[in-house]
Each structure stands twice: as C-alpha cells, then as structure tokens.
C-alpha positions, 0 to 999 in steps of 0.5 A: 500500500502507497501513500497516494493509493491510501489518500485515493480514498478521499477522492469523489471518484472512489468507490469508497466516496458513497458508503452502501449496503454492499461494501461488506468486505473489510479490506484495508482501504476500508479501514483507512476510511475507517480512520478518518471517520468523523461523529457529528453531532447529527449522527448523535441525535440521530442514534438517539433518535433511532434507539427510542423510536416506536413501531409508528414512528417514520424517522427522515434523515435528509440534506443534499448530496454529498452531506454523509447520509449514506455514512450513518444509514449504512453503519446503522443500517448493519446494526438495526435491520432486524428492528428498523426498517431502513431506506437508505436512498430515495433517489433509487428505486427498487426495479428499472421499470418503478420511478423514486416517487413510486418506491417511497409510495410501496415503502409507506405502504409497507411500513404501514403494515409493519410492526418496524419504525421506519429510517429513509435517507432522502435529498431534501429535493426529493422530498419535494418531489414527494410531497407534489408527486407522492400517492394521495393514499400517503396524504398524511405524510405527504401533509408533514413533509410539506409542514416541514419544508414550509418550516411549520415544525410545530405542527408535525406530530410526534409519529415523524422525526425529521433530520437535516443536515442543513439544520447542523452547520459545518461552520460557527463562530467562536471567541476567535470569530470562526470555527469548523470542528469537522474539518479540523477533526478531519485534518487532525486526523489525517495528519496526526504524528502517530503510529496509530494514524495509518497514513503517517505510517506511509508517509513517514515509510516512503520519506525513509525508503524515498526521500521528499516527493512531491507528495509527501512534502504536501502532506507535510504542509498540510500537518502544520497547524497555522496551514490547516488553520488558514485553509479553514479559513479559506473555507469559511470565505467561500460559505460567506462570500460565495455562498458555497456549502461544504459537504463532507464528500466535497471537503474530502475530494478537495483535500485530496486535490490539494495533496495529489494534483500536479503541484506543491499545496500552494499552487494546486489551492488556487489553480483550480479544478472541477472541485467546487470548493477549489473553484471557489476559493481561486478567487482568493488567491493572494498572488493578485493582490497588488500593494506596495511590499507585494510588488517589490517582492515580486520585482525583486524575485524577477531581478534575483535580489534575495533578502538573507532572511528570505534565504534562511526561509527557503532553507527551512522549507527544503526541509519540509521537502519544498524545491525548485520553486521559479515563480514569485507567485508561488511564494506569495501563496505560500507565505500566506497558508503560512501566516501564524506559523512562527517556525517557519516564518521571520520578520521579512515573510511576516511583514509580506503576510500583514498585506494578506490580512483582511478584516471584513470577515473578523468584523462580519463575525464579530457582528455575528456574535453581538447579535446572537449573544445579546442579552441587554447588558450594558457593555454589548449594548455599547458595542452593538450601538458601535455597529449601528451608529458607525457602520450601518445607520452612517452608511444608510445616512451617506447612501440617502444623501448621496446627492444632498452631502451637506445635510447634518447627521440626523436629515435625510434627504427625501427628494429634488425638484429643480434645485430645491432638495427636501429633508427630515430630521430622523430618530435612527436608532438600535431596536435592542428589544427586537435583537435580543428577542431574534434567534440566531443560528446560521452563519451566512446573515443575520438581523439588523432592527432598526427603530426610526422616531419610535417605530420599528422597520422590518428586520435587514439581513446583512451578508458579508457582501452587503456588511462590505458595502455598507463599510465602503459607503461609509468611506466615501464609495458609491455603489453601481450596477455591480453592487444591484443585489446589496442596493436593494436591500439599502433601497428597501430600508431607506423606503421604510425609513421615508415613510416614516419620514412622510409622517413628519409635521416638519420639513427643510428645503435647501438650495445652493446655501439657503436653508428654509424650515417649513412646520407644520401648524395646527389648523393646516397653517404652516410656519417657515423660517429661514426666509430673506 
C-alpha cells in the first residue's frame, strides 16, 4: 500500500466516496476510511433518535448530496435491520421499470403494515418531489413533509422525526470569530504524528525508503497547524462570500486535490479544478493582490535580489521537502497558508503576510456574535450601538444623501425638484428589544432592527457582501450596477425609513446655501423660517 493509493480514498471518484449496503468486505482501504471517520453531532441525535423510536414512528434523515447520509444509514443500517426498517436512498428505486416517487409510495405502504419504525435517507429535493408527486393514499405524510419544508415544525406530530443536515452547520463562530470542528477533526486526523494514524505510517515509510516527493512534502504542509488553520479559513470565505456549502464528500475530494494534483499545496489551492470548493476559493488567491511590499517582492524575485532572511526561509522549507520553486507567485501563496506559523516564518515573510490580512470577515463575525449573544447588558449594548451608529445607520445616512452631502447627521434627504432638495430630521436608532428577542443560528446573515422616531422597520439581513458595502459607503464609495443585489436591500430600508419620514409635521428645503424650515401648524397653517 502507497501513500497516494491510501489518500485515493478521499477522492469523489472512489468507490469508497458513497458508503452502501454492499461494501461488506473489510479490506484495508476500508479501514483507512475507517480512520478518518468523523461523529457529528447529527449522527448523535440521530442514534438517539433511532434507539427510542416506536413501531409508528417514520424517522427522515435528509440534506443534499454529498452531506454523509449514506455514512450513518449504512453503519446503522448493519446494526438495526432486524428492528428498523431502513431506506437508505430515495433517489433509487427498487426495479428499472418503478420511478423514486413510486418506491417511497410501496415503502409507506409497507411500513404501514409493519410492526418496524421506519429510517429513509432522502435529498431534501426529493422530498419535494414527494410531497407534489407522492400517492394521495400517503396524504398524511405527504401533509408533514410539506409542514416541514414550509418550516411549520410545530405542527408535525410526534409519529415523524425529521433530520437535516442543513439544520447542523459545518461552520460557527467562536471567541476567535470562526470555527469548523469537522474539518479540523478531519485534518487532525489525517495528519496526526502517530503510529496509530495509518497514513503517517506511509508517509513517514516512503520519506525513509524515498526521500521528499512531491507528495509527501504536501502532506507535510498540510500537518502544520497555522496551514490547516488558514485553509479553514479559506473555507469559511467561500460559505460567506460565495455562498458555497461544504459537504463532507466535497471537503474530502478537495483535500485530496490539494495533496495529489500536479503541484506543491500552494499552487494546486488556487489553480483550480472541477472541485467546487477549489473553484471557489481561486478567487482568493493572494498572488493578485497588488500593494506596495507585494510588488517589490515580486520585482525583486524577477531581478534575483534575495533578502538573507528570505534565504534562511527557503532553507527551512527544503526541509519540509519544498524545491525548485521559479515563480514569485508561488511564494506569495505560500507565505500566506503560512501566516501564524512562527517556525517557519521571520520578520521579512511576516511583514509580506500583514498585506494578506483582511478584516471584513473578523468584523462580519464579530457582528455575528453581538447579535446572537445579546442579552441587554450594558457593555454589548455599547458595542452593538458601535455597529449601528458607525457602520450601518452612517452608511444608510451617506447612501440617502448621496446627492444632498451637506445635510447634518440626523436629515435625510427625501427628494429634488429643480434645485430645491427636501429633508427630515430622523430618530435612527438600535431596536435592542427586537435583537435580543431574534434567534440566531446560521452563519451566512443575520438581523439588523432598526427603530426610526419610535417605530420599528422590518428586520435587514446583512451578508458579508452587503456588511462590505455598507463599510465602503461609509468611506466615501458609491455603489453601481455591480453592487444591484446589496442596493436593494439599502433601497428597501431607506423606503421604510421615508415613510416614516412622510409622517413628519416638519420639513427643510435647501438650495445652493439657503436653508428654509417649513412646520407644520395646527389648523393646516404652516410656519417657515429661514426666509430673506
């Protein structure tokens, strides 16, 4: 056995990507597979789940493909089958001439009659397909599917359980502002320096018998903590940026990628491939990144200049069996997988990884917490007022009076005819009794609440992309066509805010550098001021 035939493993187009029924031999690619075995969390709740349910009971593990369905039915499947009746994949039928939809009609049918609980694996579009398509005799399951995906948990009874793996995300946010416990498990347990690890066995074997390849100097990187840390990181960019989900199936293809492509780690990161977290995260490849220190990095990689401390850090690479790199490119890439990694890295590589440091998703983050963890106290009041009153009521106040800049803090501008622009003055403030009333959970938004002169304004999701937005406006930037997704939102917020605003007993009208005051009276009389 080889180290490159053990990681093949981790590839999407293994046999062993999809566990099933079949896959009775324990031969000993199985039991590397065995060894990078994960426990969710999910698969907690779903033995729990499985060891109490009752003979009516209908448990639905579900999610999208690639998410480790077929991982937990199958090793309970083994286990159970003489108490539970298990159907391991809705997307398959039980004979060339039956659809899915039929299939799951016959095994409802069955388990109608049968004394068993019932476990299907299912997609969460196929439930879908089921809930529209399914036979009108299963009305009453097709009923508690549909109360499901409308998020009407509720009203589902008892007699149904339903698992997603959408519901146990593979990110969170910790007290460092990220976290991915199943990808660094993951990681720990491929890379770890034990003899109880079976691929550092091989590894550590073909470093004695062969010396550095290519390979084994990408699987050492991969074991340093700080490169695990920074493509954990990467991965977290990809899910608040590019909306981009991480499957286990897509996490483990990816790392096979990084390790047996073409290339050293650095490179196969950001040069793409069909992997589509690798697709994603080729926009984030820091040799694109033009500054000052950058530039003269790679200028002086074209001209041969080397810094003695940049040739103390080629040395301690060689080590790790890292040669023969030409390309300034290369290195820039390198440098910042190994950001954090004091072993390896001095001053001269340090100063070149503080142009990499982007604090938009530290600060999204740190957003993120506030919100979930508001409880009232005084000191996360402070902070959220922070937030609101620089970042996202600032950015509402420029975007509104983008054409109106000299207006004070507290005016919007509501609209210009023939020179003459109109205001109000606004109350905008924190809505602190909406925030800490939200639950929040998932990662990639959550809530701003808004009150504007006592009343509230519908809930603003803020992303990343809209959080980024909003930071740029503050610092002067006008949005375009390009930014159409996140405008409206601002549009949809501001329009709520003028209607407040349309309430108003009191206006201002300008021109050039006249300012006039118009209030409104009892009896419909209007008093103005300002007048010359």
């Amino acid at each position: 056995m080889t180290l490159i035939e053990a990681l093949s493993i981790l590839s999407k187009s293994s046999p062993y990507a999809v566990s099933t029924e079949r896959e009775q031999n324990q031969d000993l690619l199985a039991g590397y597979k065995s060894h990078i075995y994960i426990k969710t969390d999910i698969e907690v709740d779903f033995k729990k789940a499985l060891l109490s349910a009752k003979s009516n009971q209908i448990i639905f593990l579900c999610g999208s493909s690639g998410d480790g369905k077929s991982e937990i039915l199958t090793q309970y499947s083994k286990k159970h089958k003489a108490t539970h009746d298990f159907h391991l994949d809705a997307t398959h039928s039980f004979n060339p001439s039956q659809t899915a939809i039929q299939a799951l009609d016959e095994r409802f049918s069955e388990f109608k009659q049968s004394d068993k609980p019932l476990v299907v694996g299912i997609n969460v579009g196929m439930l879908g397909n089921y809930a529209e398509e399914g036979s009108e005799v299963h009305g009453d399951i097709k009923k508690v599917v549909k109360d499901f995906l409308s998020r009407k948990r509720s009203t589902i009874p008892d007699q149904y359980v339903f698992l997603n793996f959408e519901d146990y995300p593979k990110f969170t946010f910790d007290e460092e502002n990220s976290a991915s416990d199943f990808a660094d498990q993951f990681l720990k347990k491929l890379t770890a320096q034990t003899l109880e690890n079976p691929f550092y066995v091989l590894y550590s074997r073909e470093l004695k018998s062969q010396g550095h390849t290519q390979l084994t100097a990408n699987f050492a990187l991969l074991s340093r903590p700080a490169v695990q840390k920074s493509l954990i990181g990467l991965l977290l960019k990809a899910r608040l940026i590019k909306d981009q989900f991480l499957t286990a199936r897509a996490l483990l293809d990816f790392i096979f990628q990084l390790l047996a492509a073409d290339g050293y780690l650095f490179d196969n990161l950001f040069t793409g491939s069909d992997n589509e977290l690798l697709s994603r995260i080729q926009s984030f490849d820091p040799s694109n990144l033009h500054t000052r220190t950058v530039d003269e990095f790679v200028l002086q990689q074209g001209l041969g200049i080397e810094h003695e401390d940049f040739a103390a850090f080629k040395t301690k690479i060689n080590a790790l069996g890292i040669y023969e790199i030409t390309e300034a490119t290369s290195y820039l890439r390198l440098f910042y997988l190994l950001s954090g990694d004091d072993e390896l890295c001095n001053e001269f590589v340090s100063n070149i990884q503080k142009e990499f440091t982007n604090n938009l998703i530290d600060d999204y983050a740190s957003a993120w917490i506030l919100h979930r963890d508001f409880d009232g106290s005084g000191i996360k009041r402070k902070a959220l007022s922070s937030f609101y009153k620089e970042t996202l009521i600032a950015a509402l106040h420029r975007y509104c009076n983008r054409h109106a800049p000299i207006l004070n803090k507290d005016e919007y501008s509501l609209s210009e005819l023939n020179g003459y622009k109109t205001a109000v003055s606004l109350d905008v403030k924190a809505d602190f009794t909406a925030i800490q009333n939200d639950v929040l959970e998932k990662i990639g938004s959550f809530n701003a609440y808004l009150i504007v002169d006592g009343r509230s304004l519908k809930p603003m999701p803020i992303s990343v992309k809209l959080l980024e937005l909003l930071v740029k406006i503050g610092q002067g930037y006008r949005p375009n066509k390009h930014d159409k997704n996140a405008v409206l939102l601002l549009d949809e917020a501001l329009e709520q805010m003028l209607a407040v605003a349309n309430q108003k007993d009191t206006l201002f009208i300008l021109k050039g550098d006249k300012r006039y005051k118009i209030v409104k009276e009892e009896s419909d009389f209007f008093e103005v001021s300002g007048m010359q």
